[in-house]
C-alpha distance (Angstrom), angle and dihedral (degrees) to the residues before:
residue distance angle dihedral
X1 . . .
X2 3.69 . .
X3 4.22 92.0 .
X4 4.06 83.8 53.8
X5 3.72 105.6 39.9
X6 3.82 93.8 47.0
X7 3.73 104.3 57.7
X8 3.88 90.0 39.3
X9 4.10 83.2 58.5
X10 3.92 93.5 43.5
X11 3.78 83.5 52.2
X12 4.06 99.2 54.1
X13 3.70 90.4 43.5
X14 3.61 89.3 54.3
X15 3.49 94.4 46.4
X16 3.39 93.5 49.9
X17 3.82 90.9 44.5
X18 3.69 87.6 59.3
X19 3.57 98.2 43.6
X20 3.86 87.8 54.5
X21 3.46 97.1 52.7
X22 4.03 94.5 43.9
X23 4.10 85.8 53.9
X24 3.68 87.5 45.1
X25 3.91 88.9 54.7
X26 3.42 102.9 38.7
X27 4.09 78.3 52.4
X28 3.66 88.9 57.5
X29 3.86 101.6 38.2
X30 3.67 87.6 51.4
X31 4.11 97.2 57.0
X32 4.11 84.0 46.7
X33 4.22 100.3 114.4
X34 3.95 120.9 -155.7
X35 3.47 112.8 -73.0
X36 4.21 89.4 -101.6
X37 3.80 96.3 56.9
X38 4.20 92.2 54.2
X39 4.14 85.5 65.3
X40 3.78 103.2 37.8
X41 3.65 80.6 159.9
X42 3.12 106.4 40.0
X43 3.93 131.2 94.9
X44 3.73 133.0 -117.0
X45 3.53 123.9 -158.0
X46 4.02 123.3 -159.3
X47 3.73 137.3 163.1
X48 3.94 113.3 -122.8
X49 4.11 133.9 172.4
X50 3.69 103.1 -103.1
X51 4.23 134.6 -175.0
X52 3.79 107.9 -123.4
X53 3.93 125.8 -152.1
X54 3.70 90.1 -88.5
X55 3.91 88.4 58.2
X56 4.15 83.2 -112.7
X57 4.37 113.8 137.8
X58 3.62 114.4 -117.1
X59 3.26 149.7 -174.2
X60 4.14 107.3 -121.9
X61 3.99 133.8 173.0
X62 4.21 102.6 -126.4
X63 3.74 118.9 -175.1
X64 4.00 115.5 -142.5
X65 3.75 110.7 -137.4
X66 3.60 111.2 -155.9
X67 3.70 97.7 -168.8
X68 3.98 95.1 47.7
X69 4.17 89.2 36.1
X70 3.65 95.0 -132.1
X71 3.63 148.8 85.1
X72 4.21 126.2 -96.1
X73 3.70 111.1 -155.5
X74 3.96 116.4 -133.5
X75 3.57 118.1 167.6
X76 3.90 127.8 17.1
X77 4.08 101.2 -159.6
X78 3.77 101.7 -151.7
X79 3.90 110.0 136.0
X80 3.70 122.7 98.9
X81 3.99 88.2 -157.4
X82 4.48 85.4 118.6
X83 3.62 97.2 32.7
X84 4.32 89.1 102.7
X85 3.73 74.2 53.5
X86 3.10 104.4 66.8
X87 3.99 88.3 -109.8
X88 4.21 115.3 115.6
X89 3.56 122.9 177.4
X90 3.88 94.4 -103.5
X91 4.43 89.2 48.2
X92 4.41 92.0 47.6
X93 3.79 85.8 47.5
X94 4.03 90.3 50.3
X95 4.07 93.0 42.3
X96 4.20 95.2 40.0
X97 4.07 99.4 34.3
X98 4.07 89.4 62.0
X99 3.50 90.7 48.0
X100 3.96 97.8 59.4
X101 3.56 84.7 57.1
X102 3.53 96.2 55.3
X103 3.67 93.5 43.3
X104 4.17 88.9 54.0
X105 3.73 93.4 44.6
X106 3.57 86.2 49.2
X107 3.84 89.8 50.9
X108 3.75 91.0 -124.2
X109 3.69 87.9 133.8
X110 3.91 98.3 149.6
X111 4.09 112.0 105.4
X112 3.99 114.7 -151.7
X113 3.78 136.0 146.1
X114 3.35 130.5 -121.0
X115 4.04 136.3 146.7
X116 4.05 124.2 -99.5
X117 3.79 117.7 -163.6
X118 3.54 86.4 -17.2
X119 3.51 110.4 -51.5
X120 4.13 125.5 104.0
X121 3.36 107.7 -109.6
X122 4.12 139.5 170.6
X123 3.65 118.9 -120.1
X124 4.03 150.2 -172.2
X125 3.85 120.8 -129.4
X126 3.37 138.9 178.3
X127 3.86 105.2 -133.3
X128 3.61 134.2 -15.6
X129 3.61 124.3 -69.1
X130 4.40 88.5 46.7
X131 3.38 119.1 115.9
X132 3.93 141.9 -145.4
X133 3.98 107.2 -86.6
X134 4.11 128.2 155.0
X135 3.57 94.4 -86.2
X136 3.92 99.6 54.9
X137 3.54 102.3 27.9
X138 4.27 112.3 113.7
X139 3.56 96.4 -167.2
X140 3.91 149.5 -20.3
X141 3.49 122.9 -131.5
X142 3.95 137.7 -164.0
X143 4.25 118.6 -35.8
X144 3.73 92.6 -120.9
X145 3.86 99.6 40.9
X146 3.85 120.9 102.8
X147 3.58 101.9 -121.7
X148 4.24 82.7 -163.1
X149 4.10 85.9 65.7
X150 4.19 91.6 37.5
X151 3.96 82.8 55.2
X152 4.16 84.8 49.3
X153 3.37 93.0 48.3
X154 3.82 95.8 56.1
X155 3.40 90.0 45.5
X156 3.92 93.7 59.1
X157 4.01 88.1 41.2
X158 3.47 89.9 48.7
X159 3.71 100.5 47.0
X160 3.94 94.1 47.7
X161 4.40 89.2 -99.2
X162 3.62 95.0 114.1
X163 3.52 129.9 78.9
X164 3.89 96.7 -147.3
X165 3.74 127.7 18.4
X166 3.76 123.3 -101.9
X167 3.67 112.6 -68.2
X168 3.95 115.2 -169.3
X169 4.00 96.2 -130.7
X170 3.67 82.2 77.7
X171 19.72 140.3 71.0
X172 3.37 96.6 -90.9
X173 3.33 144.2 38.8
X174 3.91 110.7 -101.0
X175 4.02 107.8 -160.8
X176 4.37 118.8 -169.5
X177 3.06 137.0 -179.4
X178 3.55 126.2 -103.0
X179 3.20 114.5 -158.9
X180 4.36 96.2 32.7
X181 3.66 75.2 62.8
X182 3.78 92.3 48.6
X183 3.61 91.8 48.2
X184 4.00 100.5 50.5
X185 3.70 94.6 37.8
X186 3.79 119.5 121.5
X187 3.76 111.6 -105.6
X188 3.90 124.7 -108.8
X189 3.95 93.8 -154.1
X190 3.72 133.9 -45.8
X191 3.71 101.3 -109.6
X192 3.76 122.1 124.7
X193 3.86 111.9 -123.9
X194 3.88 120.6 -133.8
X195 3.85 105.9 -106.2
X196 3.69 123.4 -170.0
X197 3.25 105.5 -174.8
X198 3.65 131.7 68.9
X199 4.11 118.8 -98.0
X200 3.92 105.2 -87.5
X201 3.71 103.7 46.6
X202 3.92 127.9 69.1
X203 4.47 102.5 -71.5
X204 3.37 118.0 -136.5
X205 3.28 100.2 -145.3
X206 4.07 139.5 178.1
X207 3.40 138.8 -132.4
């Protein structure tokens, strides 16, 4: 008897074990929000066609800002300058846009410019007093620009001063804020982008 009753236990406590810890999961999968709502303050950065001023289609880098429901337009990528590169508008705004999102999940939220290996570049930092190197740098921009008035010109962009966003064809260190500049930027639209990919990594998102 005690060869047949003690499997026939082992096998209901099992059972129930499992059952448990299936209701305990579904529990737990169930209370799991889309991947926007677990960052309602976080930032999502995306590459989407775009009409310019001049009525021309682009290809821009647009932030999505949960808390404001829309999307803040950053960088219109419309010069040809790296196309012999390799480097069209629609592959910088692929390579750069992912890299703002790093830098904010990072919290490396201070824009300056700077030079790496030679060439001007923008970058993220941390605090004040860091400069651009390879690993924070978002993007590099033409040999005889001024990155310094580049950094300006985002800033007016940014902050709703600018007439046009900042188009690529275009001393001290100047540090700004990210995301105050985020926050107090004009809005593109107020439609919610498609994202993919859970909050924290690069989204892939849709127009």
């Amino acid at each position: 008897m005690n060869y047949i009753t003690k499997p026939t236990m082992t096998k209901k406590i099992v059972s129930f074990a499992l059952i448990s810890s299936s209701l305990l999961c579904s529990g737990l999968i169930s209370n799991i929000k889309p991947s926007f709502s677990q960052s309602a303050n976080q930032f999502s950065f995306f590459c989407k066609p775009i009409t310019d001023s001049t009525g021309m289609k682009i290809t821009a880098t647009l932030a999505w800002s949960p808390e404001r429901q829309g999307n803040v337009r950053i960088i219109g990528w419309k010069s040809e300058y790296f196309s012999k590169k390799g480097w069209n508008p629609q592959k910088r705004c692929q390579e750069v846009t992912p890299k703002f999102q790093q830098a904010i999940n990072q919290n490396r939220t201070l824009l300056t410019a700077g030079k790496v290996q030679g060439y001007p570049v923008i970058c993220a930092v941390s605090q004040e007093g860091q400069t651009c190197n390879s690993n924070n740098q978002l993007f590099t921009i033409k040999p005889n620009d001024n990155p310094e008035l580049v950094l300006q010109q985002l800033m007016g962009i940014l902050t709703g001063k600018a007439s046009d966003m900042l188009m690529q064809s275009s001393s001290g260190h100047t540090y700004v804020s990210l995301k105050q500049l985020l926050d107090s930027a004009p809005l593109v639209d107020s439609d919610a982008p498609k994202c993919t990919q859970s909050a924290g990594t690069f989204a892939s998102c849709q127009p």
